[in-house]
Residue, then its C-alpha position, 0 to 999 in steps of 0.5 A: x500500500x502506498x503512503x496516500x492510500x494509508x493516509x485515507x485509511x487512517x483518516x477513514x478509520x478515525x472517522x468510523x470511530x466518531x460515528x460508531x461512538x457518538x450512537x452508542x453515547x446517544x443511545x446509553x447517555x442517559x442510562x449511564x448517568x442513571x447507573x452513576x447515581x447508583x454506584x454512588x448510592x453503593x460506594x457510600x455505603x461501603x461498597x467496593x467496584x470489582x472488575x474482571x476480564x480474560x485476555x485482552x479484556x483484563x487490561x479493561x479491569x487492571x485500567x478501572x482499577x487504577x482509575x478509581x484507586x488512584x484519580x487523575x484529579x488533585x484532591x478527588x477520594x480514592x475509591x476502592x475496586x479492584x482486579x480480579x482477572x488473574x483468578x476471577x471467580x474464586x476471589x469473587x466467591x470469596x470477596x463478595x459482599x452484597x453492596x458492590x458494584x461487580x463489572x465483567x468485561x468480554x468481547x462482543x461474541x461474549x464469555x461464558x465465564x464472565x456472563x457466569x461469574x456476573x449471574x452469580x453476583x448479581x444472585x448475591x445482591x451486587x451491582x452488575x456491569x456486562x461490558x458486554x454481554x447479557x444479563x447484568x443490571x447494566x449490560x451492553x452489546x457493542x457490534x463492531x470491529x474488536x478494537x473500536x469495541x474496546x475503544x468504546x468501552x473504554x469511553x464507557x468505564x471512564x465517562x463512569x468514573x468520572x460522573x460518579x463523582x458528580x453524585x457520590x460528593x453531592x449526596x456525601x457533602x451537598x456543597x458545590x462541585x469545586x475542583x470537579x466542576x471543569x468536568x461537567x460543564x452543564x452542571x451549575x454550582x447551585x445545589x439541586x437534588x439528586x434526580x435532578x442532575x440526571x439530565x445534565x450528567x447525561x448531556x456532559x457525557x455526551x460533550x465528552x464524547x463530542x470533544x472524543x470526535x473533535x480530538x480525533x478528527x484533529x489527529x486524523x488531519x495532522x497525524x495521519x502521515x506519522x501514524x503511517x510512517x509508523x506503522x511502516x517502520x514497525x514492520x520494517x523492522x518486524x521483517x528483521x525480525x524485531x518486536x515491540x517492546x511497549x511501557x507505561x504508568x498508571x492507565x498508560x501501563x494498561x494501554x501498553x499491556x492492550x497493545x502488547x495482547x492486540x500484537x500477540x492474540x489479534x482479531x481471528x485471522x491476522x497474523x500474531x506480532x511479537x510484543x511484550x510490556x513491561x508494565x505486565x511484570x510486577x515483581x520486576x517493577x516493585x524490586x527495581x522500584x525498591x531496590x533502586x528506584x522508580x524512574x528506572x523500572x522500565x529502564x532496567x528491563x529495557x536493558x534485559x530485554x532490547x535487541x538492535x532490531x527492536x521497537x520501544x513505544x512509551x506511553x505516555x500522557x504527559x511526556x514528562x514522566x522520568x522513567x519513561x524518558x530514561x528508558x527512551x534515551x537509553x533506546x535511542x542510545x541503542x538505536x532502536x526504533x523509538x515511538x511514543x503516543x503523547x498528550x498535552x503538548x508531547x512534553x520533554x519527550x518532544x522538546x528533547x527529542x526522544x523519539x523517531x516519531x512522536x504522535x500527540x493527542x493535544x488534550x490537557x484532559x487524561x481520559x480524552x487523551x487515553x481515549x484517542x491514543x487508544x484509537x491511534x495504537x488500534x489503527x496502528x495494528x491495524x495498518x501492521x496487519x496489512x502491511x504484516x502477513 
């Protein structure tokens, strides 16, 4: 395939996600923001949200997990969940209380264990999640390609935590939305019953993902060139015998680890690239993290596992996070091929100049960023099954 012809597919398929997105969000906006209410309902009563998935649908519970633990937002609670995915059914049966909020994640064609696990909760009293599937309290099909089917969720679990917050501060501490309020942009700072945000929370999930299409289509026009060049140099170096070797922190650690089980376990058909992330190694991240420190634990794994041959991508929203710079300089060093997806503005990783190619959502907005570097790594695989088979 020529480069042209690369770069209308690129286009074309960024494109496809804008539509398929905005009718899921169109149609489950209003649902969505029903749900929140009720998980905030359950985390003020103790309640606990536990996730789980198989395959590539595991990296989806490890980002819920981080997302509610560990919030993006200064100042905003910890809530408790938790991934189950190693081991699912076993910890549930052992964990479960009847106030939690359990959330099963599955591809379109379903999973027979999650859908099992999900009935057995729910039997207990829990609220349920199908992401997707049938069954649950909240359940939902995604009818398309695999990858935009992940991408969709994604929004949906994100757009989830993040109008939680709405009600769970509201019914908790009936003041204003303070540090939140950038969030929700039709939200007013009066104090108003719950019921009545319902609408307004609905109307902002939708301007999220209105800001979702707008961001991608601004990737599309810029981008689409370096999305190409990089699909392509990956498979040069595929063809030498390469393979990915993909990294980051927080949400950005279970995008590498996304991408890294897209590469070896792809859609029915495609051909399997070799990939690994080291985000996926606990115990080597928590040693190097204790015993030396945490700006080189990708660092230390680079140096164990890279081979001249090799393509590092870092993840990264920020571009400004120590060990993700360590571990591109010391690629570079190498002469690997190195490629990062960015947000803000590409941060030091752009103004030091620590990648052959550097892809930038421009967003100061974490979820947003997340979201379309999602739809940017996807159209990446995609374009490597074409151009590697």
């Amino acid at each position: 395939m020529n480069q042209a012809g690369a770069i209308d597919q690129i286009q074309a398929a960024m494109q496809a996600r804008n539509t398929l997105s905005k009718a899921f969000f169109d149609q489950e906006a209003a649902r969505l923001a029903e749900v929140c209410r009720q998980m905030s309902e359950r985390f003020l009563a103790g309640g606990r949200l536990l996730a789980f998935g198989q395959g590539p649908y595991a990296t989806d519970a490890q980002h819920v997990s981080v997302e509610f633990v560990h919030p993006v937002i200064v100042g905003k609670r910890a809530l408790p969940a938790l991934d189950l995915s190693l081991y699912f059914r076993p910890w549930l049966e052992a964990l479960l209380r009847p106030e939690d909020m359990v959330m099963g994640f599955a591809p379109a064609s379903g999973d027979a264990e999650v859908e099992a696990a999900l009935a057995f909760a729910r039997q207990k009293g829990a609220l349920t999640f199908a992401l997707t599937g049938q069954g649950a309290d909240y359940a939902v099909e995604v009818a398309t390609h695999p990858f935009i089917h992940q991408e969709i969720v994604e929004m949906l679990y994100h757009v989830l935590w993040e109008t939680v917050h709405v009600f769970f501060e509201h019914r908790e501490s009936r003041h204003e939305l303070g540090a939140t309020s950038f969030l929700y942009p039709f939200l007013g700072t009066e104090k108003q019953d719950t019921a009545a945000l319902l609408a307004e929370a609905a109307e902002s999930i939708r301007l999220k993902v209105a800001e979702d299409a707008r961001l991608r289509l601004v990737v599309a026009e810029q981008q689409s060139e370096a999305i190409a060049s990089a699909a392509s140099r990956i498979a040069e170096r595929l063809e030498r015998g390469g393979k990915l070797i993909l990294f980051g922190n927080g949400g950005s650690a279970t995008d590498a680890n996304d991408l890294a089980l897209d590469c070896v376990a792809p859609p029915l058909g495609w051909k399997p690239i070799p990939a690994i992330s080291l985000a996926l190694e606990p115990a080597n991240l928590s040693a190097i993290a204790n015993d030396v420190g945490p700006e080189v634990v990708f660092l230390r794994q680079l140096i164990a596992q890279a081979r001249p041959e090799d393509v590092v991508v870092g993840i990264s929203t920020s571009g400004g996070s120590r060990n993700i710079l360590l571990t591109l300089g010391e690629a570079r060093k190498r002469g690997l091929l190195t490629l990062a997806l960015l947000g803000y503005d590409g941060g030091e990783v752009v103004r030091q100049h620590l990648a052959d190619l550097a892809i930038v959502v421009p967003s100061d907005h974490i979820p947003r960023i997340q979201e379309v570097q999602a739809s940017v790594y996807h159209v990446i695989r995609e374009q490597l099954g074409v151009l590697w088979h």
